[in-house]
C-alpha positions as CSV (number, residue, x, y, z in Angstrom):
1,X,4.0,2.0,-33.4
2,X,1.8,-0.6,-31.7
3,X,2.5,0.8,-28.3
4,X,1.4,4.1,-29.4
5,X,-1.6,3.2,-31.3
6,X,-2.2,1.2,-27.1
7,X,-1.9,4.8,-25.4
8,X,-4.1,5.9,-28.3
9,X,-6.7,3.5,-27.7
10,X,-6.2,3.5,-23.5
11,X,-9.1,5.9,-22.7
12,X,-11.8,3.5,-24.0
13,X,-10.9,1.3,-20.9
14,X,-11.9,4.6,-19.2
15,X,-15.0,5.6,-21.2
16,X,-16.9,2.4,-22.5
17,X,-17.8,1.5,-18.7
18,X,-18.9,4.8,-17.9
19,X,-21.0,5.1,-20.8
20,X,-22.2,1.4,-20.4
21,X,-22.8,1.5,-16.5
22,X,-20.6,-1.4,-16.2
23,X,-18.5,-0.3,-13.3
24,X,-14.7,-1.0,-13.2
25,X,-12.7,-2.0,-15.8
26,X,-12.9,-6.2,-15.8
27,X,-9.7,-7.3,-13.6
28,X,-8.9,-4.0,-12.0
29,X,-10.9,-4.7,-9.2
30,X,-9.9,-4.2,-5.7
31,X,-10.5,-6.7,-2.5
32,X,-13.6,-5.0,-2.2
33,X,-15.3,-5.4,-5.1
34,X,-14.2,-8.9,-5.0
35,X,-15.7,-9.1,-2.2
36,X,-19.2,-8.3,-3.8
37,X,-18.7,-10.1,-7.1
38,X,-17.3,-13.8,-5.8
39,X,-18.6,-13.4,-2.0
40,X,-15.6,-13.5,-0.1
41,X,-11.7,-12.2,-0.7
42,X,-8.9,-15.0,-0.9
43,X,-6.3,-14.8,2.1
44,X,-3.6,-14.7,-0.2
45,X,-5.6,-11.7,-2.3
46,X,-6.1,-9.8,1.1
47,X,-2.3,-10.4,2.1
48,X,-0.7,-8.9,-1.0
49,X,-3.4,-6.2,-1.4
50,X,-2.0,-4.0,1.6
51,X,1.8,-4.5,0.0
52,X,1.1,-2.6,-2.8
53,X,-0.2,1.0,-3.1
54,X,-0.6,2.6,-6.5
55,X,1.2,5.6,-7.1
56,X,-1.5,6.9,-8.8
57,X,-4.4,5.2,-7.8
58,X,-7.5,5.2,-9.7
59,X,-5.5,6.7,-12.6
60,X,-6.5,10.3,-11.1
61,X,-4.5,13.0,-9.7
62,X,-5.9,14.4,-6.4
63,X,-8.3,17.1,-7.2
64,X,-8.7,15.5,-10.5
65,X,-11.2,12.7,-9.9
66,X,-14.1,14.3,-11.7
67,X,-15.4,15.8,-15.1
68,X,-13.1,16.2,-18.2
69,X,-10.2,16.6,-15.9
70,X,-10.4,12.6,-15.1
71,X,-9.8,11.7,-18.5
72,X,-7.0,13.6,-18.5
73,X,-5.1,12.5,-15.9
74,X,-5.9,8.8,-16.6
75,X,-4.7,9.6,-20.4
76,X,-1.8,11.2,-18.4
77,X,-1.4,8.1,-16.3
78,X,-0.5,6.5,-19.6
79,X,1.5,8.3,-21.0
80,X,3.6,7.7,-17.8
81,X,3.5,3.9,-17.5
82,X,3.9,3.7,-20.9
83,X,7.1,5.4,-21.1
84,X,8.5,3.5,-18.0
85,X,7.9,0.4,-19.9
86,X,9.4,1.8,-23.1
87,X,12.3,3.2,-20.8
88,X,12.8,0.0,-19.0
89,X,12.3,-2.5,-22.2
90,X,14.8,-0.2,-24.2
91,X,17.6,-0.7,-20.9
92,X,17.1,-4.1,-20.6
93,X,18.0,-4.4,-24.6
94,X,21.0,-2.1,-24.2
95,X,22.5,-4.4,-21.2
96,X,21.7,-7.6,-23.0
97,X,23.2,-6.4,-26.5
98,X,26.3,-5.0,-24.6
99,X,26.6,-8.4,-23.0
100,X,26.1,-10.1,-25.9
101,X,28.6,-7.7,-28.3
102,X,31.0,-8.5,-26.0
103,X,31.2,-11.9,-25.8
């Protein structure tokens, strides 16, 4: 129940700084705008920066970056990583409760 009213509630991360002008959502920054907030990018922030690529960056499917059709994919971005956590959390309790029904 909690982690649906979450995916519920996830588009206001989405609207509230659009509405407000604000910019990104606080802590999903990438090197460069922490480059213009603090000044400078940590080495160790720049090194793990190019490991990772989002799968679906900026929550938007290509051709979907703009208009009503953003929301959408970022609520459909959710709905996604929501269910992977709900898929992986729900695994991880099967293989623990299987080890420890065994035991």
């Amino acid at each position: 129940m909690g982690i649906a009213i979450l995916i519920i509630l996830s588009p206001i991360g989405l609207i509230l700084p659009e509405l407000l002008k604000a910019g990104g959502a606080w802590g999903e920054w990438g090197a460069d705008e922490i480059e213009k907030i603090a000044g400078y990018v940590p080495h160790g922030l720049k090194k793990l920066s190019e490991l990772w690529k989002a799968p679906i960056p900026d929550y938007a499917f290509s051709g979907w970056d703009k208009g009503v059709k953003s929301y959408i994919g970022y609520i459909f971005s959710g709905i996604i990583g929501a269910a992977l956590v709900i898929g992986v959390s729900m695994l991880i309790g099967k293989i623990f409760a299987g080890k420890n029904g065994n035991s």
